[in-house]
C-alpha positions as semicolon CSV with decimal commas, in nm:
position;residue;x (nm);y (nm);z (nm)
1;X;2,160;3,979;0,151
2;X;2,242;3,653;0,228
3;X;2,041;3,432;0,467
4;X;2,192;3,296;0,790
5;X;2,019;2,942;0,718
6;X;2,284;2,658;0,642
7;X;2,043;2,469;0,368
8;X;1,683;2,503;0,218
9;X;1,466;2,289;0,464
10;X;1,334;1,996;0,204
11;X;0,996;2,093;0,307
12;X;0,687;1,855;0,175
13;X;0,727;1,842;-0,167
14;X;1,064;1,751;-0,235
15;X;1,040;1,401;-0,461
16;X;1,334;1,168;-0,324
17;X;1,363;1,321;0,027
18;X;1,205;1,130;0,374
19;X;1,204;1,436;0,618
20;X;0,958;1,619;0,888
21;X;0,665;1,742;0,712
22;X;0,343;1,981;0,829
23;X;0,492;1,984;1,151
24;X;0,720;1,772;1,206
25;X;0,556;1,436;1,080
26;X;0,759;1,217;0,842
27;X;0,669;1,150;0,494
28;X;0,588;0,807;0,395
29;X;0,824;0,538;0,361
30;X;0,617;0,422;0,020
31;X;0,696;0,732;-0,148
32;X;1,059;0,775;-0,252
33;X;1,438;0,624;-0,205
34;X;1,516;0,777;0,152
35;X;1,798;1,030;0,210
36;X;2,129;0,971;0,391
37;X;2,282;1,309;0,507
38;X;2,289;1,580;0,264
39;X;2,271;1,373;-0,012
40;X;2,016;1,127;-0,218
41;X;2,142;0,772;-0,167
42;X;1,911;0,406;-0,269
43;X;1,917;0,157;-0,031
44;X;2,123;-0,126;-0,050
45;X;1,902;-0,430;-0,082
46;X;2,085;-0,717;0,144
47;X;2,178;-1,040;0,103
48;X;2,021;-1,365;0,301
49;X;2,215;-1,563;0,547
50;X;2,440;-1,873;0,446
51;X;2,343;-2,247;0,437
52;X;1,966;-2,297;0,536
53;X;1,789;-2,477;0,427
54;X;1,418;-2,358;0,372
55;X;1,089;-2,465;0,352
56;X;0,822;-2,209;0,183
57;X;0,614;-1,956;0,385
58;X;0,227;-1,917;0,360
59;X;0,143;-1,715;0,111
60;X;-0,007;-1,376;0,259
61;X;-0,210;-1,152;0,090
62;X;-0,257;-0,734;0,231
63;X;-0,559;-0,535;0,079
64;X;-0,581;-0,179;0,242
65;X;-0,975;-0,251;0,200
66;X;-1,009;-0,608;0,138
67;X;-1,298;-0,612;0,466
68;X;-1,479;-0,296;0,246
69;X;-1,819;-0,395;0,075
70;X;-1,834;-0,204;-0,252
71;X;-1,965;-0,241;-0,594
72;X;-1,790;-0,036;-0,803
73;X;-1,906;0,061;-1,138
74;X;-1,796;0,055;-1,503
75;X;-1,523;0,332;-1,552
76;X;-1,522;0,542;-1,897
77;X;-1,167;0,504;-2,078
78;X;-1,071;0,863;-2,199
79;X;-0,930;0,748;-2,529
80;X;-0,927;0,381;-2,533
81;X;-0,611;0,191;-2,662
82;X;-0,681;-0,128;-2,963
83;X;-0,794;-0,388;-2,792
84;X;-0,915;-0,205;-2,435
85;X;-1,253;-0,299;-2,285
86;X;-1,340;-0,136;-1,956
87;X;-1,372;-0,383;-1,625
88;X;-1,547;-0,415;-1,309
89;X;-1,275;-0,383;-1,028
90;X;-1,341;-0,473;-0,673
91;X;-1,160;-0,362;-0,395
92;X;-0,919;-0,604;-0,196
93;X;-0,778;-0,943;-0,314
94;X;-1,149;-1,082;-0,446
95;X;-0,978;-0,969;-0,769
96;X;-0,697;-1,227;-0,738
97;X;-0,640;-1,576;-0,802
98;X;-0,425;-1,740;-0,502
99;X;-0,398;-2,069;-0,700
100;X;-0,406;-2,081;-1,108
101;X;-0,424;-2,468;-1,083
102;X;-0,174;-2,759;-1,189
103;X;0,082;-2,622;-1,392
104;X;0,107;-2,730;-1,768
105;X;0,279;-3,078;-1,890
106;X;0,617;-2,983;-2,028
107;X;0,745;-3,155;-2,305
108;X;1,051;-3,148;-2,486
109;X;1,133;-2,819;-2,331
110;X;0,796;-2,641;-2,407
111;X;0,499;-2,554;-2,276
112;X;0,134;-2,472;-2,299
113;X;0,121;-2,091;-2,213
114;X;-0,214;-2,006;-2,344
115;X;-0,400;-1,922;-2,007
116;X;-0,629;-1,591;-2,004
117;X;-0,422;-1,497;-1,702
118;X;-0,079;-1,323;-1,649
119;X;0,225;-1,579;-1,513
120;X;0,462;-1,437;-1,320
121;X;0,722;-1,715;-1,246
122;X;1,045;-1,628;-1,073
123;X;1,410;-1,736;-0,954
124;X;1,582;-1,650;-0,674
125;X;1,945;-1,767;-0,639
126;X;2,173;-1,666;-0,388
127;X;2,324;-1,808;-0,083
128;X;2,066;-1,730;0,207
129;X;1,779;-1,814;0,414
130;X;1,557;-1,571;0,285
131;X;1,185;-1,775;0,225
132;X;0,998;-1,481;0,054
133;X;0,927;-1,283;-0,209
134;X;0,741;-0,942;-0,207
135;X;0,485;-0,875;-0,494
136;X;0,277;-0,564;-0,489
137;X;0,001;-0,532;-0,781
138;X;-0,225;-0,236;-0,912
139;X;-0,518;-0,379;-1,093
140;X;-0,544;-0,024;-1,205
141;X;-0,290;0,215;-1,082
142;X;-0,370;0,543;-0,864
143;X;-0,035;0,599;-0,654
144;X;0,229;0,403;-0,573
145;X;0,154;0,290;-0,225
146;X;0,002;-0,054;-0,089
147;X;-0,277;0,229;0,073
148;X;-0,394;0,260;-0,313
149;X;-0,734;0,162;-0,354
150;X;-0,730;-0,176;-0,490
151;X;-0,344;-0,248;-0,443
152;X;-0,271;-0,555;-0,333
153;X;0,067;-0,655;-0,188
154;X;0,161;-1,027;-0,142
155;X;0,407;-1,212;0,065
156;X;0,486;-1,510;-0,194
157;X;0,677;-1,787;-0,073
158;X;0,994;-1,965;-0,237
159;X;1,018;-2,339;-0,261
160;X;1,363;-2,507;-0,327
161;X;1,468;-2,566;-0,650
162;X;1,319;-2,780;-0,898
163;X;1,573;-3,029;-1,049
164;X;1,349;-3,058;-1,349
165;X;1,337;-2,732;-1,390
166;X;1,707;-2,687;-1,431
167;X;1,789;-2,544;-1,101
168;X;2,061;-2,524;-0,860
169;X;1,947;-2,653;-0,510
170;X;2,019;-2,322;-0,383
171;X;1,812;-2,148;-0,593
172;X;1,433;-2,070;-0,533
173;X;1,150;-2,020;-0,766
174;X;0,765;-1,905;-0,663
175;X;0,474;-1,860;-0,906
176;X;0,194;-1,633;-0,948
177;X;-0,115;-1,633;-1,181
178;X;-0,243;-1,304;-1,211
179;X;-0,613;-1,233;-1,323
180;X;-0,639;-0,926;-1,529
181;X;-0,998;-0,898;-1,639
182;X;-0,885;-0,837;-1,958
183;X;-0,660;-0,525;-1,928
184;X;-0,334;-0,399;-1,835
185;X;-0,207;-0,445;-1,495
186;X;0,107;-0,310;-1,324
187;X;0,326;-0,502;-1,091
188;X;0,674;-0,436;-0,823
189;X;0,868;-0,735;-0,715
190;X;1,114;-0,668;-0,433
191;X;1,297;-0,860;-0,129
192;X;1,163;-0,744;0,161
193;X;1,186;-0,356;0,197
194;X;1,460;-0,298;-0,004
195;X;1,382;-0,117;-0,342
196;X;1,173;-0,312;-0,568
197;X;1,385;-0,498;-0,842
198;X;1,081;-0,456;-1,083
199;X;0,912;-0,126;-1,021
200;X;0,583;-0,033;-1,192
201;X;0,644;-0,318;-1,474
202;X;0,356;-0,353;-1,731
203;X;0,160;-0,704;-1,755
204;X;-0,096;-0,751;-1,963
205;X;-0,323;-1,059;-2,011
206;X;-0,177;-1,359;-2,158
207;X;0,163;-1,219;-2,067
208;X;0,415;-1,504;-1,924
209;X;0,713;-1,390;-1,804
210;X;1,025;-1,561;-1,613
211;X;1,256;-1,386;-1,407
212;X;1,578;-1,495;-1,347
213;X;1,746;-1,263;-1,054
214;X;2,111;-1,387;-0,911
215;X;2,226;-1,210;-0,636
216;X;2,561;-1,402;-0,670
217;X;2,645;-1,249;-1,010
218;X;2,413;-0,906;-0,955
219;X;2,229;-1,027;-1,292
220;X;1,850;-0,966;-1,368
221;X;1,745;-1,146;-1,708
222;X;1,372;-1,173;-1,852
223;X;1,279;-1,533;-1,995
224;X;0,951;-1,638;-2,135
225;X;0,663;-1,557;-2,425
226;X;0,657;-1,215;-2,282
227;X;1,014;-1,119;-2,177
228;X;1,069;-0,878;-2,459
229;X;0,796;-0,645;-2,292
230;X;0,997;-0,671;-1,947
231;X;1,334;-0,610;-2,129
232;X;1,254;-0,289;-2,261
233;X;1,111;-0,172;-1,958
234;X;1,395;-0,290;-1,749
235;X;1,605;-0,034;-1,971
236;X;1,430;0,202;-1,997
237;X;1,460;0,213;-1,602
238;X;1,870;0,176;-1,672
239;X;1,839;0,435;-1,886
240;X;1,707;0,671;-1,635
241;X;1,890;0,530;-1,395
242;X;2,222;0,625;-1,564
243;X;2,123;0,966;-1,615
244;X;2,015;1,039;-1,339
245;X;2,387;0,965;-1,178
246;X;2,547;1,188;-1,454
247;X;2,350;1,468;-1,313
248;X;2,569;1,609;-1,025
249;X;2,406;1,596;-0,661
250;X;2,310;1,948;-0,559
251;X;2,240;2,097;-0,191
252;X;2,063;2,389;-0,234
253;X;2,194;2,677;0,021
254;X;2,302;3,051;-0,029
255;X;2,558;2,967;0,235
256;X;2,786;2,684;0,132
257;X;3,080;2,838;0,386
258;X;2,812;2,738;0,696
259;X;2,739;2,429;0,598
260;X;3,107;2,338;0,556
261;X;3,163;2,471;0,885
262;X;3,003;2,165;1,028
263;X;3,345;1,901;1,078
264;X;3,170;1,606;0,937
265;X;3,061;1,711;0,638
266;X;3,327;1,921;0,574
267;X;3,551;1,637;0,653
268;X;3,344;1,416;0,404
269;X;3,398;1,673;0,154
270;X;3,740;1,685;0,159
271;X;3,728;1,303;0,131
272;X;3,446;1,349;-0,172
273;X;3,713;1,603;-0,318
274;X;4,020;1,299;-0,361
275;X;3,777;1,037;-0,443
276;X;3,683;0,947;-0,827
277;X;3,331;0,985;-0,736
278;X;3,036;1,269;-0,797
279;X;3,121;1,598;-0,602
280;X;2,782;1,765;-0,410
281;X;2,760;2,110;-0,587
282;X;2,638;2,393;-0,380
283;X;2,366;2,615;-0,558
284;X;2,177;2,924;-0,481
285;X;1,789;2,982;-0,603
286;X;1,842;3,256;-0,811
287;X;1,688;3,412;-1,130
288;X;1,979;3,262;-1,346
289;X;1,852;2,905;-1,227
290;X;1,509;2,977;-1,350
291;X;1,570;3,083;-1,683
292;X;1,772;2,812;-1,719
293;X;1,470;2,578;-1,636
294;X;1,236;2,812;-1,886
295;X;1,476;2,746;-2,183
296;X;1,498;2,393;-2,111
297;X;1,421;2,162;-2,432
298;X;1,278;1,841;-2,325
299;X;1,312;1,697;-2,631
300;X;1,642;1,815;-2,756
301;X;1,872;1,487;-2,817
302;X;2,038;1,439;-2,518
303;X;1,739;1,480;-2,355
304;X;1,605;1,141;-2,184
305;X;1,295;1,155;-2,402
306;X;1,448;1,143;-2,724
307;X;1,710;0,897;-2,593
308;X;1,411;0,664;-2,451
309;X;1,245;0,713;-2,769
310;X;1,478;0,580;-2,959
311;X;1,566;0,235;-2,741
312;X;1,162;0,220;-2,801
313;X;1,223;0,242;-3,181
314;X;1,476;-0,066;-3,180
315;X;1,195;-0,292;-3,057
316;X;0,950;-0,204;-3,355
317;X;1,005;-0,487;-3,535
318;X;0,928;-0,675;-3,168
319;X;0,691;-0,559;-3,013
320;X;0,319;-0,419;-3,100
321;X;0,331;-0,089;-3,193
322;X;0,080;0,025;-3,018
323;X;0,271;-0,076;-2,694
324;X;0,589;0,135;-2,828
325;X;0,364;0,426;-2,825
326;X;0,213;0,357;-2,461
327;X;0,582;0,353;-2,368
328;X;0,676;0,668;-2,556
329;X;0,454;0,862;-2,393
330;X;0,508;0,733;-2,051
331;X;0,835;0,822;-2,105
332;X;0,697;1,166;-2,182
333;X;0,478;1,246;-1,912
334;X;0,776;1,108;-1,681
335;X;0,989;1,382;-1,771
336;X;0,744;1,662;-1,799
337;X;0,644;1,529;-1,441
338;X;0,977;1,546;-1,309
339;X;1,057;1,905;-1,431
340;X;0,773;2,051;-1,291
341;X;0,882;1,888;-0,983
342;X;1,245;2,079;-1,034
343;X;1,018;2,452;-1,065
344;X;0,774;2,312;-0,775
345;X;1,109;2,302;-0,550
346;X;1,187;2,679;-0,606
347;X;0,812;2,786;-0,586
348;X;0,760;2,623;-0,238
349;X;1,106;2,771;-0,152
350;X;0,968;3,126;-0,257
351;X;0,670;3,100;-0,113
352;X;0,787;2,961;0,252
353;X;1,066;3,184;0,286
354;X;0,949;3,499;0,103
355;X;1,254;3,646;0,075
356;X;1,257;3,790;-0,218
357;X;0,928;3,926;-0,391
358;X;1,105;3,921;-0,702
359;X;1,217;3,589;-0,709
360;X;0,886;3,457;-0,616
361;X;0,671;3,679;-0,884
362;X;0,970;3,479;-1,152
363;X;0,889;3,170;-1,026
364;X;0,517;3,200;-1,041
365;X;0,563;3,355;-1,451
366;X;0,775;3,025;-1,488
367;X;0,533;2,792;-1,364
368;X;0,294;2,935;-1,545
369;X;0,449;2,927;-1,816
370;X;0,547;2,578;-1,835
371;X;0,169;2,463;-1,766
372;X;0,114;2,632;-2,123
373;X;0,358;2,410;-2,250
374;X;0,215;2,109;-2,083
375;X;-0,108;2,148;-2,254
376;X;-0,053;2,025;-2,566
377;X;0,112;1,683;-2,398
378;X;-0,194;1,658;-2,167
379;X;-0,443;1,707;-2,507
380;X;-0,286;1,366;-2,674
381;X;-0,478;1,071;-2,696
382;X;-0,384;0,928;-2,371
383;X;-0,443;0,559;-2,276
384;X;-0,686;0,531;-1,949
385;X;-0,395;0,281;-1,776
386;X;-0,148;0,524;-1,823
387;X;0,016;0,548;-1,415
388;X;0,277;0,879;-1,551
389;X;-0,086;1,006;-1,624
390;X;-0,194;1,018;-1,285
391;X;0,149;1,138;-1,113
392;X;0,175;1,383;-1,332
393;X;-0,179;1,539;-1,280
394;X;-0,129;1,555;-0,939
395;X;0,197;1,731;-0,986
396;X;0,021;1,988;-1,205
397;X;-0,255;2,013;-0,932
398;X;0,045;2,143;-0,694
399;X;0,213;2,369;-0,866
400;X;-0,103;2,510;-0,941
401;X;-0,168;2,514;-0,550
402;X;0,173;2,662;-0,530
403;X;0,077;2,981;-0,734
404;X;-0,271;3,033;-0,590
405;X;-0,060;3,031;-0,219
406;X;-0,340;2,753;-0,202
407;X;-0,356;2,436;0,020
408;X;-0,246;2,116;-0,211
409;X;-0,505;1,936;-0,033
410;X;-0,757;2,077;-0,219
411;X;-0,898;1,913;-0,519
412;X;-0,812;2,085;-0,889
413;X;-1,098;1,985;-1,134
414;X;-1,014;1,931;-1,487
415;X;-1,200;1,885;-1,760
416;X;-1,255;1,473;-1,814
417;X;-1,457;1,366;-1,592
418;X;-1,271;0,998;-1,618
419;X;-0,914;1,185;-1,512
420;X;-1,125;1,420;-1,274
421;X;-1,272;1,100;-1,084
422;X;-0,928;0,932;-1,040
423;X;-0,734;1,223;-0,909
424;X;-1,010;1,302;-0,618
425;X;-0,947;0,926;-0,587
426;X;-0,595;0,981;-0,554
427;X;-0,591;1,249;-0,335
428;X;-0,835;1,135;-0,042
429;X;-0,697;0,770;-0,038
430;X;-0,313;0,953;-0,073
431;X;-0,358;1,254;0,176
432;X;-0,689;1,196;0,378
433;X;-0,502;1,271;0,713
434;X;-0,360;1,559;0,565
435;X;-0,696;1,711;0,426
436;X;-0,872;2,018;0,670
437;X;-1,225;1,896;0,765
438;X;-1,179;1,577;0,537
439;X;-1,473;1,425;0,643
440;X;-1,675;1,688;0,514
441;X;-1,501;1,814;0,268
442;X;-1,524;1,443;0,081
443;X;-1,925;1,460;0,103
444;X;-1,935;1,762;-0,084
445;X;-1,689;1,629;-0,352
446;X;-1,941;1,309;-0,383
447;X;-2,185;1,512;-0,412
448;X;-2,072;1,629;-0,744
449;X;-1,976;1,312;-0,924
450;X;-2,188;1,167;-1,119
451;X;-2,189;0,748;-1,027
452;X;-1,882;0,588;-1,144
453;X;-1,641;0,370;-1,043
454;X;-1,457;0,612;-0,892
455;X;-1,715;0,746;-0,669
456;X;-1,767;0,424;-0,518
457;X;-1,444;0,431;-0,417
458;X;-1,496;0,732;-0,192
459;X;-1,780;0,599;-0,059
460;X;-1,609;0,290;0,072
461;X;-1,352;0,585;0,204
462;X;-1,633;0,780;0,353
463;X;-1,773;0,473;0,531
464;X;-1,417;0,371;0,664
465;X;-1,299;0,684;0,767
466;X;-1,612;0,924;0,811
467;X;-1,672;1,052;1,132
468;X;-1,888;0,899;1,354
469;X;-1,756;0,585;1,188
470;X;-1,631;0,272;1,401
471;X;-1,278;0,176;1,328
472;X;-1,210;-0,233;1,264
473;X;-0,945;-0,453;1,251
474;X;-0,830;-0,297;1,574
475;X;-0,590;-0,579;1,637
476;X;-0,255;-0,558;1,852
477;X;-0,002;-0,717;2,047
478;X;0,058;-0,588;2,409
479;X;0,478;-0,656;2,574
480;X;0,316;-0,970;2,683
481;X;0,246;-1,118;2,335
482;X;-0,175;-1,128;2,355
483;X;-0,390;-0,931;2,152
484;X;-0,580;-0,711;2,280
485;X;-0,899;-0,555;2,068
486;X;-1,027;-0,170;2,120
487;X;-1,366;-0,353;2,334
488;X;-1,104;-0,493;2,538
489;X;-0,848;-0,191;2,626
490;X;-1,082;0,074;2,550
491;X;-1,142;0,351;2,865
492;X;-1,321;0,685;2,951
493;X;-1,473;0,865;2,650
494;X;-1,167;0,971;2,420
495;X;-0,893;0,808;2,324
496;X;-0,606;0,998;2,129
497;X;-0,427;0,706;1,890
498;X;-0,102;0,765;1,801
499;X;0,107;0,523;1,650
500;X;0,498;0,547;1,569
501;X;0,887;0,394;1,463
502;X;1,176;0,386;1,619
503;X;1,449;0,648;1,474
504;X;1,139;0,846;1,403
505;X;1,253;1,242;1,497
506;X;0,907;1,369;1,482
507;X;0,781;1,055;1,699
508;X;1,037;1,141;1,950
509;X;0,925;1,513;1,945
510;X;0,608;1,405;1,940
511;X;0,650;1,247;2,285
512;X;0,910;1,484;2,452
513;X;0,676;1,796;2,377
514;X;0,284;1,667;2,267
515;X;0,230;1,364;2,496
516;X;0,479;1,474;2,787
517;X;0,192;1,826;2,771
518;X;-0,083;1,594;2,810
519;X;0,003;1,401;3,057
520;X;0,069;1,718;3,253
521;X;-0,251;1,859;3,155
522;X;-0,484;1,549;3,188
523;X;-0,307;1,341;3,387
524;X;-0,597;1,333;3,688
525;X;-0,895;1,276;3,435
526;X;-0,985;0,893;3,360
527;X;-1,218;1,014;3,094
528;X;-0,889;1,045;2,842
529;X;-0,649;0,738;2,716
530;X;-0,376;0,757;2,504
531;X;-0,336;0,432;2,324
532;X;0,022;0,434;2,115
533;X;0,109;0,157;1,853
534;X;0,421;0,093;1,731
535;X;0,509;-0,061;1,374
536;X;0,894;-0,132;1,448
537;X;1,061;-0,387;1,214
538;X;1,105;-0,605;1,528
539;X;0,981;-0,687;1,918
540;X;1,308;-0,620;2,045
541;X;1,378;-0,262;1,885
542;X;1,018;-0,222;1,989
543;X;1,050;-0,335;2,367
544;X;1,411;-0,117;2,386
545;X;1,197;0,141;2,288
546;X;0,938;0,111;2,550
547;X;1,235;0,117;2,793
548;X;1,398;0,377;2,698
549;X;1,075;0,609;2,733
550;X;1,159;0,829;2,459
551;X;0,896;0,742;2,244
552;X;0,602;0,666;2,467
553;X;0,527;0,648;2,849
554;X;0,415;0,405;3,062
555;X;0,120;0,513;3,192
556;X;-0,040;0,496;2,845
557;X;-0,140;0,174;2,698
558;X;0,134;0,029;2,454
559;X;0,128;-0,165;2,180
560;X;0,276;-0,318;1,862
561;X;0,170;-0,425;1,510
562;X;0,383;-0,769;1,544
563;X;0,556;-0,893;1,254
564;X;0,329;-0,706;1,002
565;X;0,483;-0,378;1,128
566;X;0,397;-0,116;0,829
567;X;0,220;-0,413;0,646
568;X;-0,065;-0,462;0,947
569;X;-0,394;-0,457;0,790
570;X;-0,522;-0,183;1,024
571;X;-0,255;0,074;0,901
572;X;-0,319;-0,012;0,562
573;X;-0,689;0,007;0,544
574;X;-0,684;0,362;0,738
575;X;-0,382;0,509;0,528
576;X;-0,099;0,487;0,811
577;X;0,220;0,516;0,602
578;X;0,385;0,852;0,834
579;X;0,496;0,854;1,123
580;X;0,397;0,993;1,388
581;X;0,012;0,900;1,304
582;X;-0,253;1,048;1,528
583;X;-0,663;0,947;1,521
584;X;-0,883;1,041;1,767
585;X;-1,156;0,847;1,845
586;X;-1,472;0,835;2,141
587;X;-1,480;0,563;2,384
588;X;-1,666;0,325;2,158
589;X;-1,419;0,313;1,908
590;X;-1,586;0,559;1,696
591;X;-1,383;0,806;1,512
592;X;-1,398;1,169;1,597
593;X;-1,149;1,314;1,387
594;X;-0,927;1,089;1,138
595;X;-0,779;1,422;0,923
596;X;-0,519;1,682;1,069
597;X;-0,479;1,583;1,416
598;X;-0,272;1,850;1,578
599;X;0,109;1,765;1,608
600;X;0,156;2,072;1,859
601;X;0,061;2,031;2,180
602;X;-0,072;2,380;2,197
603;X;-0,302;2,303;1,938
604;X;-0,368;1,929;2,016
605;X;-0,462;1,981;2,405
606;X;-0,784;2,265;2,343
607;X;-0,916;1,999;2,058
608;X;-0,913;1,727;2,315
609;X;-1,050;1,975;2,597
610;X;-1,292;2,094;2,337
611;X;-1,404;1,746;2,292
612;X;-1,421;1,654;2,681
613;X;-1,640;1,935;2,742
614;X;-1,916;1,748;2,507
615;X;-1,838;1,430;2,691
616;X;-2,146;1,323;2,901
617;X;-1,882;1,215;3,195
618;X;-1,764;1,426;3,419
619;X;-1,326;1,370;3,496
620;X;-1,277;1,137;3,790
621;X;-0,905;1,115;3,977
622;X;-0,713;0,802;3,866
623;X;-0,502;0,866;4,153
């Protein structure tokens, strides 16, 4: 029988999607390309103003625990790669070099490239004012987020042309010496926060790359001792890229007829239907779907894998082999990683909407079944920097979630301890705020590693984010431009932090139904204050905001991030990357809960009563 619904809800596992999540909070902008309508779009990167001339911007370097005091340990490598020593990582931007010192003598067109360090020089040309450059580096890679532990992301400025160096006076160039202790590194360039250009490139030490990126001509060329390495990374990213827009666009919905009845989009399909372009197809989940997903050859020739494989191959007689095969298999675990996101669609589908007992026991059999498969991949001799590694590990961990009816927020072990240690890693830096009694649940995780690396990374979580913990860094703007501290804004004995974007749907629901119920319900009692922080692009969007009153109110205490916005060291250090963001701390600045937060108000106000009630004050009017 067919369902009245118009189209799936994404839910919060769908890869390339930005929607309400886990009640209605929005996933992080970090994650994936968002979503414009019904269907997956990129966003445009834009182009700088015309005719100004710049001067460069301070470098500025963002750490999510650059203030954190840790010592981590040697890691184990799983099966190390020729030439791989292990390294001492520290967390923050101690790891980095700001300045590599005077650059080389060039003569007669060459020069000395034989630092220990990675160069990462670049070009910029375009007409435009733009005076920046944004860099974000994994010393070792966990998720792709600047929240990772030890990801750094860097603001580098771009200085006018250099005559000598053969450029335009339009053009701009910046420079970047990367220390890489002696093993693989990965790095995103991107302008502004528009997708990155480079994303997830390879550098390894001694590497020296130029790149060359006109926005005039749309052109991206590698120069440089090492610009073979970023070549065949850059396509192998085309290649995927190009299939990926040979694959139709599919809304999935047992009732195309409804969602067509809607006048704008079925007036966009009729324009989609005269146009050259792709054509959305409408699908139902159904068993014929599945089995075509079970009989599904990943390796078959017109497969990506084989086709990546063999642009790999061309570059034999180039490139180390032993780099081909860290490719290959990237490539690899890519594609296994995306098709069991394909059958983790349909089992979070069959297990939300339990329609059809059927369907659900078939997607369960296929999921299990394809984990089978998967084993043989996962039992290769695997280099410890792999990053597909790690994505594709927590993938497995969800799908096996799904099938268990499990929470994906609880950790999977698996058999290597070095793998073991970096997912827990990965999933309390990723999902802390998402995690049931996270606090607790991370101490009895420690308690069962054995010292690592690793496990003095959650440590330096535990201490940050623990409860009973002081929160730092607590540093924002109020409407009149002065920054105010927690000591100086901080009243009564709880104070719910919530923090927020405009064009945020959950924020504004957040507001309408959450905060509008607690004002109601506490607004006579001093001993609560609701302290809201905005990270809008801009002061203006954030002030119109304010005015409008459909994200906040004005009897709580407002404030904004500044400039920083989503980069502000605060929200980085504590995870904030969704929106809307809740902590809830005492009237010290001490947090009380940092980890699932109620978004309903039904369930939100009895925490907060629950917590008043232990409060050694007793409510005072504020009238």
């Amino acid at each position: 029988m067919a369902s009245d619904k118009v189209a799936d809800s994404p839910g919060a596992d769908f890869p390339h999607r930005s929607v309400p999540y886990r009640g209605g909070d929005s996933r992080s902008e970090f994650t994936q390309p968002d979503i414009v309508g019904l269907v997956e779009r990129d966003p445009d990167s834009g182009a700088g103003e015309e005719g100004v001339i710049l001067q460069p911007a301070p470098l500025r370097v963002f750490s999510a625990h650059q203030n954190q005091k840790a010592s981590p340990k040697k890691a184990r490598a799983l099966s190390p790669e020729p030439n791989f020593l292990p390294f001492d990582f520290l967390p923050g931007a101690s790891s980095l070099e700001l300045d590599g010192g005077p650059l080389p003598l060039q003569i007669d067109g060459q020069k000395d490239t034989s630092s220990p360090d990675a160069v990462i020089w670049g070009r910029l040309t375009e007409y435009g004012s733009r005076d920046q450059i944004r860099l974000q580096i994994y010393p070792e890679y966990f998720f792709d987020s600047p929240k990772a532990p030890g990801a750094n992301l860097l603001f580098l400025p771009l200085k006018l042309g250099n005559l000598m160096e053969g450029a335009y006076p339009k053009s701009r160039s910046f420079q970047y010496n990367l220390s890489t202790d002696n093993q693989p590194q990965w790095i995103s360039l991107s302008l502004g926060e528009s997708v990155p250009f480079i994303h997830r490139f390879r550098i390894d030490p001694g590497d020296t790359v130029q790149v060359f990126l006109n926005l005039e001509s749309n052109s991206l060329v590698f120069a440089g001792p090492s610009a073979l390495k970023f070549r065949l990374q850059q396509e192998l990213n085309r290649l995927e890229e190009e299939f990926q827009v040979r694959t139709p666009p599919i809304l999935w919905t047992e009732n195309p007829d409804l969602v067509l009845a809607d006048s704008t989009y079925a007036a966009q399909y009729r324009e989609a239907q005269s146009t050259a372009g792709p054509l959305l197809t409408f699908q139902a989940r159904n068993r014929q779907v599945l089995d075509e997903l079970a009989s599904r050859n990943l390796y078959q020739s017109d497969e990506l894998i084989a086709q990546s494989w063999k642009l790999i191959d061309s570059y034999k007689d180039q490139l180390p082999i032993g780099l081909l095969d860290f490719f290959k298999m990237e490539v690899e675990l890519r594609e296994w990683k995306k098709h069991l996101l394909s059958i983790n669609s349909h089992l979070l589908y069959a297990n939300r909407e339990k329609d059809s007992t059927e369907f659900q026991a078939a997607v369960v059999r296929l999921a299990q079944n394809q984990l089978q498969k998967l084993q043989p991949v996962l039992e290769k001799p695997m280099s410890p920097h792999s990053a597909e590694m790690m994505d594709l590990l927590e993938v497995q961990s969800r799908i096996k979630a799904g099938v268990a009816q499990q929470s994906r927020y609880l950790h999977d072990p698996i058999e290597d301890p070095y793998w073991n240690s970096k997912l827990l890693v990965r999933l309390f830096y990723q999902s802390y705020e998402q995690i049931p009694n996270a606090t607790q649940y991370l101490s009895e995780q420690l308690g069962m590693l054995e010292d690592s690396a690793y496990k003095d990374w959650l440590e330096v979580l535990l201490e940050l984010k623990g409860t009973g913990k002081k929160v730092s860094g607590f540093e924002f703007f109020d409407k009149n431009g002065t920054i105010k501290t927690l000591e100086e804004i901080a009243e009564g004995d709880l104070i719910l932090l919530e923090f927020w974007i405009t064009g945020c749907k959950a924020c504004l629901a957040f507001n309408e139904n959450t905060l509008t119920a607690v004002k109601e319900e506490f607004g006579m009692d001093s001993r609560i204050q609701v302290i809201t922080v905005s990270a809008d692009f801009t002061e203006a969007l954030w002030l119109s905001s304010l005015e409008s009153g459909k994200y906040t109110q004005e009897e709580f205490t407002n404030l904004y991030t500044g400039s920083l916005n989503r980069k502000h060291p605060f929200l980085l250090q504590y995870g904030i990357s969704s929106f809307p963001n809740r902590i809830l701390l005492d009237g010290k600045g001490r947090i009380i809960q940092a980890s699932q937060v109620p978004f309903l108000a039904e369930e939100l106000i009895p925490l907060l009563k629950k917590h008043l009630n232990n409060s050694p004050s007793k409510p005072q009017s504020i009238l």
